[in-house]
C-alpha positions as CSV (number, residue, x, y, z in Angstrom):
1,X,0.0,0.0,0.0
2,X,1.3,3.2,-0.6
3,X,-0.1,7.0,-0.1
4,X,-1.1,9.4,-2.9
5,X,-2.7,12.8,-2.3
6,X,-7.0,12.9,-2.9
7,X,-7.8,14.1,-6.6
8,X,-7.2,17.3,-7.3
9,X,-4.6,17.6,-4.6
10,X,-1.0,17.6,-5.2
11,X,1.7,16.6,-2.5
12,X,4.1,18.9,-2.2
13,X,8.1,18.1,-0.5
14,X,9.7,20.7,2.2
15,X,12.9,20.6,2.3
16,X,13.6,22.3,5.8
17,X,16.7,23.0,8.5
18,X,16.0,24.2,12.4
19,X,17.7,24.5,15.2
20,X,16.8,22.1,17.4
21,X,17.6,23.9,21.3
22,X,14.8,25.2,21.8
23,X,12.1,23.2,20.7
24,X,11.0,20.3,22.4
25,X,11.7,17.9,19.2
26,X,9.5,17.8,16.3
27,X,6.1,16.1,17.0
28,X,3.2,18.7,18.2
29,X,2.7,18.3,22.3
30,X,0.4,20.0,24.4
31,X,2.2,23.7,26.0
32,X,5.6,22.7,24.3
33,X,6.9,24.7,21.4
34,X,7.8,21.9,19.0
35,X,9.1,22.4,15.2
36,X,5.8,20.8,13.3
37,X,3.6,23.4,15.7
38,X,5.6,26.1,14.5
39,X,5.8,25.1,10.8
40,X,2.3,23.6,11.0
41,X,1.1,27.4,12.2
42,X,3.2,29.3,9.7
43,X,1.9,26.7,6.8
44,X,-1.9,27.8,7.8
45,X,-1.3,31.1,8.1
46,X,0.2,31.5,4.5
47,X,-2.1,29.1,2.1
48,X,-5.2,30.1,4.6
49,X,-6.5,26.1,5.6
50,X,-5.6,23.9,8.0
51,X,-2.7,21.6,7.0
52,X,-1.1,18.2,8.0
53,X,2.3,17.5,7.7
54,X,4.3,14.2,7.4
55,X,7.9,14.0,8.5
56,X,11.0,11.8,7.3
57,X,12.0,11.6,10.7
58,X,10.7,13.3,13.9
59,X,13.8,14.8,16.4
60,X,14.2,14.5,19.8
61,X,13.6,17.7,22.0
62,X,17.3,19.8,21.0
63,X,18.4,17.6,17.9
64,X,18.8,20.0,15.1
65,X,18.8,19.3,11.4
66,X,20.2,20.9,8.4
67,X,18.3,18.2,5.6
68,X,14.8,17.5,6.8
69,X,12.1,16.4,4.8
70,X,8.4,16.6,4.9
71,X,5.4,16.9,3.1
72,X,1.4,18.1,3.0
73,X,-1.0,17.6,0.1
74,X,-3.0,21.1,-1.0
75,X,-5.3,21.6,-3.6
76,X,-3.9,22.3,-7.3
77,X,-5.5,25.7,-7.3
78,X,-4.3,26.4,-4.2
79,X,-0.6,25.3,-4.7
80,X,-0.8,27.3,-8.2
81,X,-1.8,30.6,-6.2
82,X,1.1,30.3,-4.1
83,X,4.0,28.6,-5.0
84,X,6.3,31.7,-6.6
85,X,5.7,33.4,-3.3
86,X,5.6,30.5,-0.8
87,X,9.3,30.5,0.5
88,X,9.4,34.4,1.2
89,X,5.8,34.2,2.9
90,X,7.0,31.3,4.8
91,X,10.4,33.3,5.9
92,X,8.4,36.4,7.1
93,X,6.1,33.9,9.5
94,X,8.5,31.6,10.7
95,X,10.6,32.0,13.5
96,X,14.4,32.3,13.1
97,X,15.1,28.4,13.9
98,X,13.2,27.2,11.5
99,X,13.7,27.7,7.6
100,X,12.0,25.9,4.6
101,X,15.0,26.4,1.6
102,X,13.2,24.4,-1.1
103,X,9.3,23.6,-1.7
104,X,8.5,21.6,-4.4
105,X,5.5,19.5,-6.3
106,X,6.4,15.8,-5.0
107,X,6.6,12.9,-7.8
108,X,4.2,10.1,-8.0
109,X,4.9,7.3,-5.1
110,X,6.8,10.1,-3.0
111,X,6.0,10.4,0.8
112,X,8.8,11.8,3.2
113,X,8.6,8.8,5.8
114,X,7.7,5.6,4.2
115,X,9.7,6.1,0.8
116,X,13.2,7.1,2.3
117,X,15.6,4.7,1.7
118,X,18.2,5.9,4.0
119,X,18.7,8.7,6.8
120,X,22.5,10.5,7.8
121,X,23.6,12.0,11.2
122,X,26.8,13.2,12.7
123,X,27.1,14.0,15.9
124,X,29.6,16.7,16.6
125,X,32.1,16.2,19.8
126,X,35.1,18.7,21.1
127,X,37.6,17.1,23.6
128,X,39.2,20.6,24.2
129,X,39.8,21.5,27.5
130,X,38.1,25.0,27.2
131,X,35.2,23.1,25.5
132,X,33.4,24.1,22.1
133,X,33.6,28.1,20.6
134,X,30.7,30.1,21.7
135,X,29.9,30.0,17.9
136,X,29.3,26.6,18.0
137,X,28.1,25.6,21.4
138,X,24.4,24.8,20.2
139,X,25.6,21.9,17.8
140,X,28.8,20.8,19.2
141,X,29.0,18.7,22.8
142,X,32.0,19.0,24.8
143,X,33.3,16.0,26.0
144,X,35.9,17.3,28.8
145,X,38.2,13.6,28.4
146,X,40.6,13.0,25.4
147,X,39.1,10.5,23.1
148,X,40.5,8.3,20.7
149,X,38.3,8.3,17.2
150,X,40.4,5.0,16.0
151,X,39.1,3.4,19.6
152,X,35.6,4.4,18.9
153,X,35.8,3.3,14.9
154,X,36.9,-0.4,16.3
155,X,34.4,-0.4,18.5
156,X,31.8,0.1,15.8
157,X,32.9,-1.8,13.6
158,X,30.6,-4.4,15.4
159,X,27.8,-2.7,15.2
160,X,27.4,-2.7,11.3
161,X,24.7,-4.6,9.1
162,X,21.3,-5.5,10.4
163,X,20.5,-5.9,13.8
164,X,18.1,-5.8,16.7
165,X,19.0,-2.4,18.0
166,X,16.9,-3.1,21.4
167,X,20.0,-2.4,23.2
168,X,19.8,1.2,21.9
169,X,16.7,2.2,21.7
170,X,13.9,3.3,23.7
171,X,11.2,0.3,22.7
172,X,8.0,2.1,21.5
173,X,4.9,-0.4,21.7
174,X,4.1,-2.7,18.6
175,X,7.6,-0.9,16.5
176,X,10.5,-3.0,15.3
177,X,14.3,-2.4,16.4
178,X,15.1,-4.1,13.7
179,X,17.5,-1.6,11.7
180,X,20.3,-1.6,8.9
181,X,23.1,0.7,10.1
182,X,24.9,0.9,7.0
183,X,27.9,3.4,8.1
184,X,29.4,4.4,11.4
185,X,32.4,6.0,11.5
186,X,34.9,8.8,13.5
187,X,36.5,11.5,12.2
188,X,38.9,14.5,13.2
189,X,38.4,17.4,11.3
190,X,41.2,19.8,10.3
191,X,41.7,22.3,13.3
192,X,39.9,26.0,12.4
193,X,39.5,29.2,14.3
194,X,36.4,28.4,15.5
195,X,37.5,24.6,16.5
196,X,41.8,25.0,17.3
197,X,42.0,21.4,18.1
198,X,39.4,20.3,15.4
199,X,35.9,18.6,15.9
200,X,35.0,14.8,16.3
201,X,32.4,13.6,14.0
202,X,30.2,10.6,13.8
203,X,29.0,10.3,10.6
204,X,26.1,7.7,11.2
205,X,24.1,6.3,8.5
206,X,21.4,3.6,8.3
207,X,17.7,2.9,6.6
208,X,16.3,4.2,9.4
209,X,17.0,4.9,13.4
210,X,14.4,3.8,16.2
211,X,14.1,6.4,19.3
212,X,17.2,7.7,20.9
213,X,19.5,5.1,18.7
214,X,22.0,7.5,17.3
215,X,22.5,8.9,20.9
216,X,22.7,5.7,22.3
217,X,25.5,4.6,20.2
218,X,27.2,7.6,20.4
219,X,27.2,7.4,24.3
220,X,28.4,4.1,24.0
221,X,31.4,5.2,22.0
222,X,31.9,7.9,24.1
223,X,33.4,5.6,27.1
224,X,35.3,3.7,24.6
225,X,36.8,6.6,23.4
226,X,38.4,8.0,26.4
227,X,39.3,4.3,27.5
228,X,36.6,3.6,30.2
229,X,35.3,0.6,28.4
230,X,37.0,-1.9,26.0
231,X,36.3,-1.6,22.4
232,X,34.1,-5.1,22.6
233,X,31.8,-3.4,25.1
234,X,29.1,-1.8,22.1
235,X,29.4,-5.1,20.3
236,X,28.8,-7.2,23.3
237,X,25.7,-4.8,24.3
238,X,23.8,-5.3,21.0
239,X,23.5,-9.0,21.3
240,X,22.2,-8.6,24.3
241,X,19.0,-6.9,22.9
242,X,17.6,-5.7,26.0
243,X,17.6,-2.0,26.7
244,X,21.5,-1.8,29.1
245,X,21.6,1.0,32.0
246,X,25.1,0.4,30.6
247,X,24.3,2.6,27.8
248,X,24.2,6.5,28.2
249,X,22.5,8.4,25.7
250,X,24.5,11.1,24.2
251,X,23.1,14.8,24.9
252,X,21.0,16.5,22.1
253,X,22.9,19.2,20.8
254,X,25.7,17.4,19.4
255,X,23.4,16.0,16.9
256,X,21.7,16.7,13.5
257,X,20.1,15.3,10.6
258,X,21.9,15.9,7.9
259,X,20.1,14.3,4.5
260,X,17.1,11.8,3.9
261,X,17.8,9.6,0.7
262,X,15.2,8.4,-1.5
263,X,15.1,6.4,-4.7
264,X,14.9,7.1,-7.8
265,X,11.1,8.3,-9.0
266,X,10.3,5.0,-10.6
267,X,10.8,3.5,-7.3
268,X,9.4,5.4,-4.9
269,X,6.1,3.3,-4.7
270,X,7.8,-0.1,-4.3
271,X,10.1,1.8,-1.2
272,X,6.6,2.5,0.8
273,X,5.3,-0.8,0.3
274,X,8.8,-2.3,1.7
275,X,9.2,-0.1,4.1
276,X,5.6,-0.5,5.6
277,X,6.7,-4.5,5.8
278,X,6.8,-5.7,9.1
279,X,10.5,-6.4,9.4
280,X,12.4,-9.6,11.1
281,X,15.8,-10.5,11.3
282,X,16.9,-12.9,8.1
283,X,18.2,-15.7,10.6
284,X,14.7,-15.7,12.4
285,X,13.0,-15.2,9.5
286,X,14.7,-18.7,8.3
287,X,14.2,-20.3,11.5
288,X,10.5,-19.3,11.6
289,X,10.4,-21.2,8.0
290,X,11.9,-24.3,9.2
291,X,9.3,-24.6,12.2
């Protein structure tokens, strides 16, 4: 099954960036400024009608994002009236931590969650002693022990392929932890003014994350990193597939989403349909056949 907008309606893809401190994540809550309320509000206000949106990925309270995706399905007529004019009317409404930089007439089969093949995060670290530049302290955590990114890149290393993420995520009722982390490693940047002993960046990359996952494993790599725990520890964590107390979830800031893939427009309406599959692990998935 996949989604397509009602006739006469036509979905339309945001492509949007926020930053993340002061909202109390993405989803809409009761008394909380959240980024859909705010985008939601400014989206109403402009085209005049109530709208919905749908989200690639919904944020955690003070997780930013540079390449977030969404979408909402208008009338034709309506979308015709507005669309020269619907970035600048947006910017005027909006508040300064959110932006929408691209808005766009979706192609057939497209819907921001269900048809993403992929997501990417870093997560940005400083070991300085004076901790990150004032520039930068929203997005960058400082870690006040030396780490050791080659430490950390072993120590993922395990974690790599498809698993049951249970370990590292916060189980949400009737959802799978059954993710593909594709990519997971450390880097070092080269030092700049604003960063003198250069930045630590996970670049984290899988089909999709369950809740708190990319923090999880960050915190996890975190104590390898400076040496408190061996570089087995994240690798012997995962197969335990039980949500560890061992496991400290990274703070917020340090983290953004930085793209949502898709495929190509021919294959957008196959993606939803496999993505909407209820997914097992292959080695159950056999065992369950042999039973």
């Amino acid at each position: 099954m996949s989604t397509e907008p009602a006739p006469g309606d036509v979905r339309i893809r945001l492509d949007l960036a926020y930053d993340g401190t002061a909202f109390s994540g993405w989803a809409v809550q009761p008394k909380r400024r959240t980024v859909c309320g705010e985008l939601t509000a400014a989206l109403s206000t402009v085209l005049r009608r109530d709208v919905t949106l749908v989200v690639a990925g919904r944020t955690d309270a003070g997780v930013h994002a540079s390449g977030q995706v969404a979408h909402l399905d208008v009338p034709a007529v309506l979308w015709a009236e507005h669309e020269e004019r619907l970035l600048r009317r947006l910017a005027a409404v909006l508040p300064a931590d959110v932006r929408v930089w691209s808005a766009a007439v979706a192609p057939a089969g497209f819907d921001a969650r269900f048809a993403a093949v992929g997501r990417r995060y870093a997560y940005r670290v400083t070991d300085a002693p004076y901790g990150p530049h004032p520039l930068r302290r929203h997005d960058v955590l400082w870690h006040p022990r030396e780490l050791d990114p080659q430490l950390m890149n072993e120590a993922a290393a395990a974690l790599l392929g498809e698993h049951d993420f249970a370990s590292f995520c916060k189980k949400r009722e009737g959802a799978t932890t059954i993710r593909c982390l594709t990519h997971l490693e450390w880097t070092r940047e080269a030092p700049t003014s604003l960063t003198p002993t250069g930045l630590l960046v996970a670049d984290v990359r899988a089909d999709a994350f369950c809740h708190s996952m990319v923090r999880s494993l960050v915190g996890a790599l975190l104590a390898v990193g400076e040496g408190r725990r061996p570089t087995s520890d994240p690798g012997r964590i995962l197969a335990e597939r039980v949500r560890s107390p061992e496991v400290k979830v990274a703070p917020p800031q340090g983290l953004t989403l930085e793209e949502v893939v898709y495929p190509a427009d021919e294959e957008l309406a196959a993606q939803q349909v496999r993505t909407r599959r209820v997914r097992v692990l292959e080695s159950e998935a056999e065992e369950s056949g042999r039973s």
